[in-house]
PDB file of N, CA, C and O in Angstrom:
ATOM      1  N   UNK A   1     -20.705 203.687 163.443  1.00  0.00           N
ATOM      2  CA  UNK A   1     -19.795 204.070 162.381  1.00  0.00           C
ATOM      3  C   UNK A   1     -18.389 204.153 162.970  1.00  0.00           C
ATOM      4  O   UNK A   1     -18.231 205.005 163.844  1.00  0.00           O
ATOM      5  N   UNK A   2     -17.489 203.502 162.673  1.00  0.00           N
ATOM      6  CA  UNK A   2     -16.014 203.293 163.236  1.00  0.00           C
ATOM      7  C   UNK A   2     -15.621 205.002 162.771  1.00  0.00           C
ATOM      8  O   UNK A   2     -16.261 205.877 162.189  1.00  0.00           O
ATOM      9  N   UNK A   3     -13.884 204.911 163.513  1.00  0.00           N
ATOM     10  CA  UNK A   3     -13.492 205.928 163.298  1.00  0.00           C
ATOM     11  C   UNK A   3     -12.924 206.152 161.667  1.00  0.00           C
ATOM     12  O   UNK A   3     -12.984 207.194 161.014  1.00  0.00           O
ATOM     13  N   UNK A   4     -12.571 205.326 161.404  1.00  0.00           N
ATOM     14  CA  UNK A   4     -11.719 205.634 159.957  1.00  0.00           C
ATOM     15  C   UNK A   4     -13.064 205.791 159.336  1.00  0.00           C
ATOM     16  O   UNK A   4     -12.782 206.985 159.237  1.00  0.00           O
ATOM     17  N   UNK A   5     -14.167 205.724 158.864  1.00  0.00           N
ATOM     18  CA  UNK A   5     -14.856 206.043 158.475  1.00  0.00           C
ATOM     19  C   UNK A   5     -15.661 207.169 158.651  1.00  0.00           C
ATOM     20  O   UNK A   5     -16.359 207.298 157.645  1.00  0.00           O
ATOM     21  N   UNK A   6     -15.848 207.912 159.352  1.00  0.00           N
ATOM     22  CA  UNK A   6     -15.634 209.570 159.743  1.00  0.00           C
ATOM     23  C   UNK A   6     -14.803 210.151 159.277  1.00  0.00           C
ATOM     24  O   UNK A   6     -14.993 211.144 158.575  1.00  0.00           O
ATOM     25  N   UNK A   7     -13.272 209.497 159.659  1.00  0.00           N
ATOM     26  CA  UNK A   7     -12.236 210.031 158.868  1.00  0.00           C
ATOM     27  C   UNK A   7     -12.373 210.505 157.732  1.00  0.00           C
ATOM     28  O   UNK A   7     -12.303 211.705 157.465  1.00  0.00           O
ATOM     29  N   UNK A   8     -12.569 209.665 157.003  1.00  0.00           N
ATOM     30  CA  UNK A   8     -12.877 209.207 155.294  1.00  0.00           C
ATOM     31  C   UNK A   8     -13.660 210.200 154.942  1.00  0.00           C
ATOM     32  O   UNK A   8     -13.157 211.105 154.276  1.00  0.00           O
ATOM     33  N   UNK A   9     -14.855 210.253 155.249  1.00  0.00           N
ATOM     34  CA  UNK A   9     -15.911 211.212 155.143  1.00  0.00           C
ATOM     35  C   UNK A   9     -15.540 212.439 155.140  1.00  0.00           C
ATOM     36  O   UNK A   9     -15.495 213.195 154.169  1.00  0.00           O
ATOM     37  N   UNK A  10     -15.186 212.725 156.567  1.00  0.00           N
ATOM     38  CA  UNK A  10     -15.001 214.152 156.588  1.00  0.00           C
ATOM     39  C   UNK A  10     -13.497 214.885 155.744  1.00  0.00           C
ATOM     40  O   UNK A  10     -13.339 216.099 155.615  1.00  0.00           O
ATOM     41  N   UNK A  11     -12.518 213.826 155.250  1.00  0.00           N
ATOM     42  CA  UNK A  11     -11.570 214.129 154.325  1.00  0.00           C
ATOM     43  C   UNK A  11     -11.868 214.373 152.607  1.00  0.00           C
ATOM     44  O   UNK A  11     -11.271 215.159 151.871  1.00  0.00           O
ATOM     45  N   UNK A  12     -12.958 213.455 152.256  1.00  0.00           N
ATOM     46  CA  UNK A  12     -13.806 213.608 151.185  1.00  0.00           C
ATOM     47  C   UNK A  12     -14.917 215.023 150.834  1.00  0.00           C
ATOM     48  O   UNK A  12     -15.305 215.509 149.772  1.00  0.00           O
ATOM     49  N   UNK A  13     -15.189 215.382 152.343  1.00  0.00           N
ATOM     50  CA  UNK A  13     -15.821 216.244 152.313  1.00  0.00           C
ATOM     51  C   UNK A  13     -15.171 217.651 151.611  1.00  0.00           C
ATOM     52  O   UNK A  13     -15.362 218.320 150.596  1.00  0.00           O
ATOM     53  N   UNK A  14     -14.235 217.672 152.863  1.00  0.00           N
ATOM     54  CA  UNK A  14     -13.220 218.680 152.708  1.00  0.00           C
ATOM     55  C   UNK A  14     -12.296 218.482 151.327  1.00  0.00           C
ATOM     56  O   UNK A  14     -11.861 219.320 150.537  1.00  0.00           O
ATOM     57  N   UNK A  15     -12.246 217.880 151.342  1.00  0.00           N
ATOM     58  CA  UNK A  15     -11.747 217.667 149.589  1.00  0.00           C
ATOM     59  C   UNK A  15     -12.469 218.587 148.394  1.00  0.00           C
ATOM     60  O   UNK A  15     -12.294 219.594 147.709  1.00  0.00           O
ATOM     61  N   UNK A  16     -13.500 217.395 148.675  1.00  0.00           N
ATOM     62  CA  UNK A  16     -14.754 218.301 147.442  1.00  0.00           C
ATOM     63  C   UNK A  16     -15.265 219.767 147.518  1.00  0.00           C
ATOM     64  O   UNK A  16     -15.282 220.540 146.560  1.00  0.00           O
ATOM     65  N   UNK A  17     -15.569 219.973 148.441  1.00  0.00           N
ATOM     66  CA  UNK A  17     -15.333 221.709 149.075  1.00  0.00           C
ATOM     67  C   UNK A  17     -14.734 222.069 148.783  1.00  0.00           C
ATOM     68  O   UNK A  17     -15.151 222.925 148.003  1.00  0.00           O
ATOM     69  N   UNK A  18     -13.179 222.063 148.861  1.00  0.00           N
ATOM     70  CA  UNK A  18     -12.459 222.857 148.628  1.00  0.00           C
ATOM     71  C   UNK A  18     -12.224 222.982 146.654  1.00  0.00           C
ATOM     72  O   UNK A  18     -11.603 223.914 146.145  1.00  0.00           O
ATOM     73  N   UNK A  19     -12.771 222.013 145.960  1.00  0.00           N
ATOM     74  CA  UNK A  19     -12.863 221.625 144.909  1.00  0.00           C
ATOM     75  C   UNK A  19     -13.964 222.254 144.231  1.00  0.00           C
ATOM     76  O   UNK A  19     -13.845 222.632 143.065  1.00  0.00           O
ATOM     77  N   UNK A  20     -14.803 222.361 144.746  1.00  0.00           N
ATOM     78  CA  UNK A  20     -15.975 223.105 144.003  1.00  0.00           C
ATOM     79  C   UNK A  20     -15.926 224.573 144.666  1.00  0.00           C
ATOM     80  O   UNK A  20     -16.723 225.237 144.003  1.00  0.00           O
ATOM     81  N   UNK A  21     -15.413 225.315 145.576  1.00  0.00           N
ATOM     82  CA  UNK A  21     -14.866 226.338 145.863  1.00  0.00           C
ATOM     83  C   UNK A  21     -13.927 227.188 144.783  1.00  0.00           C
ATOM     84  O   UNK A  21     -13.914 228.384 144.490  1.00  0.00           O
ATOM     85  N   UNK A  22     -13.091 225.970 144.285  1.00  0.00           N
ATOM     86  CA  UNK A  22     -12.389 226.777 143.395  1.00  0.00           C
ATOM     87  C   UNK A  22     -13.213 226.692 142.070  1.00  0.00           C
ATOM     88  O   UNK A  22     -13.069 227.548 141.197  1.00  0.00           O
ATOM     89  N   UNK A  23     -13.904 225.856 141.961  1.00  0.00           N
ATOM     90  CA  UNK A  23     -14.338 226.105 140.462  1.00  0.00           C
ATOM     91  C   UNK A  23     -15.057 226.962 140.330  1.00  0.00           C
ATOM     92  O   UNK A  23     -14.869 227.513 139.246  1.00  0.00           O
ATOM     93  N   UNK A  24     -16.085 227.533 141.083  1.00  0.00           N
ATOM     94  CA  UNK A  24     -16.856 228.180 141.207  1.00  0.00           C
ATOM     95  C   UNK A  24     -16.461 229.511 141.095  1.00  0.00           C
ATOM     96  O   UNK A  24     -17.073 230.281 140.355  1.00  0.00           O
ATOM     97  N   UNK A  25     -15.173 229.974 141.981  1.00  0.00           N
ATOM     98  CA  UNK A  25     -14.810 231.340 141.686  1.00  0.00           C
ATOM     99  C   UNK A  25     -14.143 232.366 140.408  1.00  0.00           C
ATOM    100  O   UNK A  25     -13.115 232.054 139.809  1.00  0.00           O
ATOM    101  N   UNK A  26     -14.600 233.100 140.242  1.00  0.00           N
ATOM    102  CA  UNK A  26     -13.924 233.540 138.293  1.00  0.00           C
ATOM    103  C   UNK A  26     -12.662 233.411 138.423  1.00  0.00           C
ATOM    104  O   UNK A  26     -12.223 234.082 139.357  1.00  0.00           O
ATOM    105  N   UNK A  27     -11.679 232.644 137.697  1.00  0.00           N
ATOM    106  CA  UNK A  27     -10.986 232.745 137.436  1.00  0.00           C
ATOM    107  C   UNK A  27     -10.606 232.186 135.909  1.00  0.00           C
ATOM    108  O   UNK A  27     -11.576 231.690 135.337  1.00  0.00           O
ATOM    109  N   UNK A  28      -9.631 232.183 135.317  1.00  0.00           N
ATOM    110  CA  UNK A  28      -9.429 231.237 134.181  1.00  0.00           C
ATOM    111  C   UNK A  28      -9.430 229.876 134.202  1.00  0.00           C
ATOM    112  O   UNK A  28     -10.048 229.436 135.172  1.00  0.00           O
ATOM    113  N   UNK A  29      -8.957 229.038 133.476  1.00  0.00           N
ATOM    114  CA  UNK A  29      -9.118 227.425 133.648  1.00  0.00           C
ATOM    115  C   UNK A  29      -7.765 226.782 133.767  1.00  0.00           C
ATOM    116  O   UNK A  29      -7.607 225.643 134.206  1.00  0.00           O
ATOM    117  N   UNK A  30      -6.728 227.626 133.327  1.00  0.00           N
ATOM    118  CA  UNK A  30      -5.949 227.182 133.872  1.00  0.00           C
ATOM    119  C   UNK A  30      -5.252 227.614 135.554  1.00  0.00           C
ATOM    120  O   UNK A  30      -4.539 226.942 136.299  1.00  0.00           O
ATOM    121  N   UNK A  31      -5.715 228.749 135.682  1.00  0.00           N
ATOM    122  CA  UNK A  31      -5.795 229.201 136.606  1.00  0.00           C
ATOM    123  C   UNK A  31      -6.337 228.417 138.174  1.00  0.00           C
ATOM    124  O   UNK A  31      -5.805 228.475 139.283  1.00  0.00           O
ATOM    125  N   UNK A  32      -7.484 227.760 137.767  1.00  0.00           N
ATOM    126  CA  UNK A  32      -7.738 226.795 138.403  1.00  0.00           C
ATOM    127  C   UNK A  32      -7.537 226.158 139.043  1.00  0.00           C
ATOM    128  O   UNK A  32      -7.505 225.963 140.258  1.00  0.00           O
ATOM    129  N   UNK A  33      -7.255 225.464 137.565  1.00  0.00           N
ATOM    130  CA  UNK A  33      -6.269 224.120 137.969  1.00  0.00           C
ATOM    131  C   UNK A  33      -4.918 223.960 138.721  1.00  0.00           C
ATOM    132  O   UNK A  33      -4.573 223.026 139.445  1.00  0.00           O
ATOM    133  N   UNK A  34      -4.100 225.299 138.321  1.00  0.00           N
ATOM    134  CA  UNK A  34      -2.974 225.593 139.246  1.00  0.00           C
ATOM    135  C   UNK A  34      -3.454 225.290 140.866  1.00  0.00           C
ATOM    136  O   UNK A  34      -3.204 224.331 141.597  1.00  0.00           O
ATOM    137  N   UNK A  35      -4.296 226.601 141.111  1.00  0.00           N
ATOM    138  CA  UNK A  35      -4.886 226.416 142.772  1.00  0.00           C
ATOM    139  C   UNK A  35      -5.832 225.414 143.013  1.00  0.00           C
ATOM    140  O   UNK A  35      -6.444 225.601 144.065  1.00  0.00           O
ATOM    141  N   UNK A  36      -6.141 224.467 142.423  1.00  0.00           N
ATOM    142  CA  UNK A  36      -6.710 223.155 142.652  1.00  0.00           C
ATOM    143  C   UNK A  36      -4.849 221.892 143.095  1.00  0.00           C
ATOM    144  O   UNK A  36      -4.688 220.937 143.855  1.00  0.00           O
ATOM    145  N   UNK A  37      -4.140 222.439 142.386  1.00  0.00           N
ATOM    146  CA  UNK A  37      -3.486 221.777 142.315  1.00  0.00           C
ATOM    147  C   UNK A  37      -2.348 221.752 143.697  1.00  0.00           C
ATOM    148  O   UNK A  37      -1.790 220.814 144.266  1.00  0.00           O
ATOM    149  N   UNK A  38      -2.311 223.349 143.929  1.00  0.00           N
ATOM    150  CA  UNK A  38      -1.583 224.120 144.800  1.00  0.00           C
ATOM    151  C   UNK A  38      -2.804 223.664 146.120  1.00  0.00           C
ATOM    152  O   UNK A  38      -2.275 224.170 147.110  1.00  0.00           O
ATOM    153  N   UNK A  39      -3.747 223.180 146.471  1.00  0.00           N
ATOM    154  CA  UNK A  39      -4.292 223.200 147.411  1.00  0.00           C
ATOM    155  C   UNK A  39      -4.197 221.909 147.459  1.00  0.00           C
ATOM    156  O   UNK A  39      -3.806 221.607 148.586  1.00  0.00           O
ATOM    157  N   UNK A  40      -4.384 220.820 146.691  1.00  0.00           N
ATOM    158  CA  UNK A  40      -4.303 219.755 146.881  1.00  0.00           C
ATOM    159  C   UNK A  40      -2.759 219.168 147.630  1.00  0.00           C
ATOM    160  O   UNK A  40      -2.673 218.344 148.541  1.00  0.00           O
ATOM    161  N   UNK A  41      -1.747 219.807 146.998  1.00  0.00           N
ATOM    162  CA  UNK A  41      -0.330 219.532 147.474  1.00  0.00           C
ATOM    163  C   UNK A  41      -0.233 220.555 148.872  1.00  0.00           C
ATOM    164  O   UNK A  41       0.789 220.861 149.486  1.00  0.00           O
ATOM    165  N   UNK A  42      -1.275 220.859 149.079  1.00  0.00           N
ATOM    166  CA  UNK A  42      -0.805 221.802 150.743  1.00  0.00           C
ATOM    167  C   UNK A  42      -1.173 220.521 151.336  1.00  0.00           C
ATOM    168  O   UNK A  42      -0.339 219.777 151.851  1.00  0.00           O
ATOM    169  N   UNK A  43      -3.065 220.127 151.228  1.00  0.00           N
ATOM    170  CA  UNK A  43      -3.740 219.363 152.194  1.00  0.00           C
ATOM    171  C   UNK A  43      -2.879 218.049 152.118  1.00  0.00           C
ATOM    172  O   UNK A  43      -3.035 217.328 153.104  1.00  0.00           O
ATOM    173  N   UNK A  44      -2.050 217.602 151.216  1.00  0.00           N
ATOM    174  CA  UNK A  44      -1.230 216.144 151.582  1.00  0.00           C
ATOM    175  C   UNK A  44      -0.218 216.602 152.460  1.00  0.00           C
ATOM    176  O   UNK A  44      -0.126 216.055 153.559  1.00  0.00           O
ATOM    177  N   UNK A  45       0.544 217.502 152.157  1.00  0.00           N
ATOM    178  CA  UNK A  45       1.837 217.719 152.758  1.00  0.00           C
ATOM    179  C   UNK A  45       1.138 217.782 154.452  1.00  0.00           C
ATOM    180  O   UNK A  45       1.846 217.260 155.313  1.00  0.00           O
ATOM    181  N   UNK A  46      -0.354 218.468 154.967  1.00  0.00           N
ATOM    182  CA  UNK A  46      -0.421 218.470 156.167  1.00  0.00           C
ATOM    183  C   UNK A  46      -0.693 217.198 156.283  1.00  0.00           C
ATOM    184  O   UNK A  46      -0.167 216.703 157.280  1.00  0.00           O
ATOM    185  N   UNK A  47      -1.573 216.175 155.384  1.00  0.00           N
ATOM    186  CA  UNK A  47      -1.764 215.152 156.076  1.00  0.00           C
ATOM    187  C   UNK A  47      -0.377 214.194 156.688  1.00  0.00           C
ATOM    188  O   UNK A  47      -0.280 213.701 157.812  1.00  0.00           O
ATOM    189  N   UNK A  48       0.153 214.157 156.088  1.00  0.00           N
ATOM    190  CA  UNK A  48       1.680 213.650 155.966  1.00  0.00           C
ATOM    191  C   UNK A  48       2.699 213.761 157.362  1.00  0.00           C
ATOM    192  O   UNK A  48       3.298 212.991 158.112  1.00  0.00           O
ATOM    193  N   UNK A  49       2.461 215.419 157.176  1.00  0.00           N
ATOM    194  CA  UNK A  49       2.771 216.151 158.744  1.00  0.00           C
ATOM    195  C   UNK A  49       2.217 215.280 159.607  1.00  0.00           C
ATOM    196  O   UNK A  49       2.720 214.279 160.118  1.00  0.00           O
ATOM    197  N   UNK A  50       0.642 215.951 159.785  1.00  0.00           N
ATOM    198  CA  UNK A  50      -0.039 214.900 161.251  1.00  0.00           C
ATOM    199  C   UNK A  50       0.028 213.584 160.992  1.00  0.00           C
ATOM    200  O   UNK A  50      -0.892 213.222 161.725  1.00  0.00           O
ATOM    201  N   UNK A  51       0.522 212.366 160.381  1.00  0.00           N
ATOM    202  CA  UNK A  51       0.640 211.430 160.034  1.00  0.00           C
ATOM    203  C   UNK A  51       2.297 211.018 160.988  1.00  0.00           C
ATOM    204  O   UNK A  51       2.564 210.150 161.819  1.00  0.00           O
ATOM    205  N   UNK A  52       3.008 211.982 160.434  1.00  0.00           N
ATOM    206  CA  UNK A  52       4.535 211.778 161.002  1.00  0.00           C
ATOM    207  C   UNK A  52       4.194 212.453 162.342  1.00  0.00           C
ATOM    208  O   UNK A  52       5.270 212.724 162.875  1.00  0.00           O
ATOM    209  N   UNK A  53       3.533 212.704 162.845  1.00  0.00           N
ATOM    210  CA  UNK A  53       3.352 213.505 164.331  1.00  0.00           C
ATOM    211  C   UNK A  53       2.653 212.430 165.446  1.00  0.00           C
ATOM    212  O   UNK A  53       2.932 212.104 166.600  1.00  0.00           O
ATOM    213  N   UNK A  54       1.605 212.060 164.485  1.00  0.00           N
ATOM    214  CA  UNK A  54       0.939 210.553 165.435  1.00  0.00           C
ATOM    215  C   UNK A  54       1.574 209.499 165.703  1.00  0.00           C
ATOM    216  O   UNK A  54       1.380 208.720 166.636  1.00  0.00           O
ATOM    217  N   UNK A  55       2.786 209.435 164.421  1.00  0.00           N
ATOM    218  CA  UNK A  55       3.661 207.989 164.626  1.00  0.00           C
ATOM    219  C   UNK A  55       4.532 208.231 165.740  1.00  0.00           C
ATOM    220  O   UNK A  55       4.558 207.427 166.672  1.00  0.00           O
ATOM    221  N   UNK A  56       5.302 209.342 165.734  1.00  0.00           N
ATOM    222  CA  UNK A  56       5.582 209.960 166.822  1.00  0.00           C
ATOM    223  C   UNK A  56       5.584 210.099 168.088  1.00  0.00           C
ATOM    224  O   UNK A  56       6.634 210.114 168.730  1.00  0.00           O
ATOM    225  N   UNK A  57       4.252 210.237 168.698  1.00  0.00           N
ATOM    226  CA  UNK A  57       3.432 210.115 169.368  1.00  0.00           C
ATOM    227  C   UNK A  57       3.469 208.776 170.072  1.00  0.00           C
ATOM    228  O   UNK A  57       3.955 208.538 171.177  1.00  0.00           O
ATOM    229  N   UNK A  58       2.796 207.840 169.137  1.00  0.00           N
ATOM    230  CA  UNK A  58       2.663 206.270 169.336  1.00  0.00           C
ATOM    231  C   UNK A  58       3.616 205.564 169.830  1.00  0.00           C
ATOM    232  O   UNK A  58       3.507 204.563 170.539  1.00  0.00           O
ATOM    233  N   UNK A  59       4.959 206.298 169.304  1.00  0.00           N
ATOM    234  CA  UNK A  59       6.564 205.653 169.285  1.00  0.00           C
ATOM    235  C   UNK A  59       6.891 205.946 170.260  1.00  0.00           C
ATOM    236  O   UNK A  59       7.556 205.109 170.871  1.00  0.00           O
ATOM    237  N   UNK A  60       6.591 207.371 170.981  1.00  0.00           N
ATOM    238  CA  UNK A  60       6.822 207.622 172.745  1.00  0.00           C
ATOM    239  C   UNK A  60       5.948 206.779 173.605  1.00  0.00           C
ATOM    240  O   UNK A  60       6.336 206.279 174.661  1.00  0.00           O
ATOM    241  N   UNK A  61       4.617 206.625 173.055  1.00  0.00           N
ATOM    242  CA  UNK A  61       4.131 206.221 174.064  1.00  0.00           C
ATOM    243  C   UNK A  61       4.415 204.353 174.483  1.00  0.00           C
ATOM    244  O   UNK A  61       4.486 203.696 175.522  1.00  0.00           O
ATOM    245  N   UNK A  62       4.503 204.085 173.084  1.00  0.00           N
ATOM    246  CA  UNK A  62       4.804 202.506 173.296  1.00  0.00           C
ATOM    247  C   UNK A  62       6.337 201.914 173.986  1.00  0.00           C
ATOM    248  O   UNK A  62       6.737 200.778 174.240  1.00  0.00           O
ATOM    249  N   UNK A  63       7.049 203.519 174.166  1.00  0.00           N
ATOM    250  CA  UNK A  63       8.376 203.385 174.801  1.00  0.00           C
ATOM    251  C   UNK A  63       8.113 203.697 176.043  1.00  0.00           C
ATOM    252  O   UNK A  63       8.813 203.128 176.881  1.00  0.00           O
ATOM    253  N   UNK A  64       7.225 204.512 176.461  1.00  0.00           N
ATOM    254  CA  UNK A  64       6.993 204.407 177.439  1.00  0.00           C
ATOM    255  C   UNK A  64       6.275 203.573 178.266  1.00  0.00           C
ATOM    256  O   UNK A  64       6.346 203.577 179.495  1.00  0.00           O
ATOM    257  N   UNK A  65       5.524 202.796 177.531  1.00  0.00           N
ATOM    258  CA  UNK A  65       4.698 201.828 178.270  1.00  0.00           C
ATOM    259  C   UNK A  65       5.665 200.506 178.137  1.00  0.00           C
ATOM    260  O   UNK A  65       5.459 199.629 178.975  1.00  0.00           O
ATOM    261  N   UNK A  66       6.621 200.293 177.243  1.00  0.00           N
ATOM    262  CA  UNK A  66       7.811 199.556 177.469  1.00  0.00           C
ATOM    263  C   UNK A  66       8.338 199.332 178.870  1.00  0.00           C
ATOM    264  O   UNK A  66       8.435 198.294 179.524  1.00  0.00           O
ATOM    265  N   UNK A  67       8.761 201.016 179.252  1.00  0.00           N
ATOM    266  CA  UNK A  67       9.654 201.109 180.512  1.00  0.00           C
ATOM    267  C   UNK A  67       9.224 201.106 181.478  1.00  0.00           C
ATOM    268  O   UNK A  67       9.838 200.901 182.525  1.00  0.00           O
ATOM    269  N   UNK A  68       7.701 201.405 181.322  1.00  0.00           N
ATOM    270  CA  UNK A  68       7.277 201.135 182.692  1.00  0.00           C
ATOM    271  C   UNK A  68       6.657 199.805 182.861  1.00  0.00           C
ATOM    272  O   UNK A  68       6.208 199.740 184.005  1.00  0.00           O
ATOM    273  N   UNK A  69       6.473 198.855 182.283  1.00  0.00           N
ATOM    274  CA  UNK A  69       6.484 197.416 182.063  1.00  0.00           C
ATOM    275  C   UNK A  69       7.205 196.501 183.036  1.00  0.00           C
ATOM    276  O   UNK A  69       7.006 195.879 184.079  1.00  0.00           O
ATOM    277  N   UNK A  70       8.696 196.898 181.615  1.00  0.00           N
ATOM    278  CA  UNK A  70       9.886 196.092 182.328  1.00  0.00           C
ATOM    279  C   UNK A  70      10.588 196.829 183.180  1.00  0.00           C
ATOM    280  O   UNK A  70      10.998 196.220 184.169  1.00  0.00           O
ATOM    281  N   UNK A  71      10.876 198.068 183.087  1.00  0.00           N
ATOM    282  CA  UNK A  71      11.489 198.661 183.601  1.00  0.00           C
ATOM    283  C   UNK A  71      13.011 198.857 183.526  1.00  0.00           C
ATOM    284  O   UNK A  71      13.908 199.022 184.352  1.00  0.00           O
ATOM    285  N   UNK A  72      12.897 198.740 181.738  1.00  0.00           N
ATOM    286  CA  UNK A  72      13.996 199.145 181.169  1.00  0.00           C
ATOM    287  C   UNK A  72      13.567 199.119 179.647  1.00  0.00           C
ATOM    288  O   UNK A  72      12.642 198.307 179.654  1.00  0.00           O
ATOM    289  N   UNK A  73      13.733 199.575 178.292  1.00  0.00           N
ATOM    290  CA  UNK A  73      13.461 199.610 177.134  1.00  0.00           C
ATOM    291  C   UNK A  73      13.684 198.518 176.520  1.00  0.00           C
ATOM    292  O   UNK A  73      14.852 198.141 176.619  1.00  0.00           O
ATOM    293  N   UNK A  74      12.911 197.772 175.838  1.00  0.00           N
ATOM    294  CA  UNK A  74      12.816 196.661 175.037  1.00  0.00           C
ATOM    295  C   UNK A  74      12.655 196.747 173.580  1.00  0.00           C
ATOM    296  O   UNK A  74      12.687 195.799 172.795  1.00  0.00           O
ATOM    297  N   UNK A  75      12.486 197.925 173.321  1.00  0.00           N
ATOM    298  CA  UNK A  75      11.323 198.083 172.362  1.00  0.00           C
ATOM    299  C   UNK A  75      12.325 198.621 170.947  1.00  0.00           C
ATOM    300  O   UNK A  75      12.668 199.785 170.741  1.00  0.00           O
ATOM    301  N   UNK A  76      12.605 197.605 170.219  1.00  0.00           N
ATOM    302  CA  UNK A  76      12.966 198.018 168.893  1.00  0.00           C
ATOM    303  C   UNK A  76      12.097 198.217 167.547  1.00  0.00           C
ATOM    304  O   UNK A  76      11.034 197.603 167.459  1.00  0.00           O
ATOM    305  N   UNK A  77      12.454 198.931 166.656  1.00  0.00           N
ATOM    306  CA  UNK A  77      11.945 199.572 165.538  1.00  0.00           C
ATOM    307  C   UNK A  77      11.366 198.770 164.819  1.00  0.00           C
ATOM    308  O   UNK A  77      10.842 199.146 163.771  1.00  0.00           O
TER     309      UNK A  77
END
């Protein structure tokens, strides 16, 4: 099973969990839906985060494996 497919899974998982978590607990219906809604816009905003953190990441490292290559930076955007 590749990695993006774990990924997938375990983001689906956690999705639906957190989805039937809220339905389940008394609250009203619109009520709900607010914190269905309010949880959904947390878990993007982190994905987004670690998303801009890995590119990040990638962007040092491919600069660094640039410089130690040539042994000077090559590496444009």
């Amino acid at each position: 099973m590749s990695a993006q497919r774990v990924l997938i899974a375990a983001l689906s998982g956690f999705v639906a969990g957190v989805a039937v978590g809220l339905m389940v607990a008394p609250a009203s219906g619109s009520e709900t839906r607010h914190r269905i809604a309010d949880s959904a816009t947390d878990f993007t905003d982190s994905v987004k985060d670690k998303i801009r953190k890995f590119r990040g990441k990638v962007k040092e490292e491919l600069d660094d494996l640039d410089v130690g290559v040539t042994g000077e930076s090559d590496y444009n955007n």
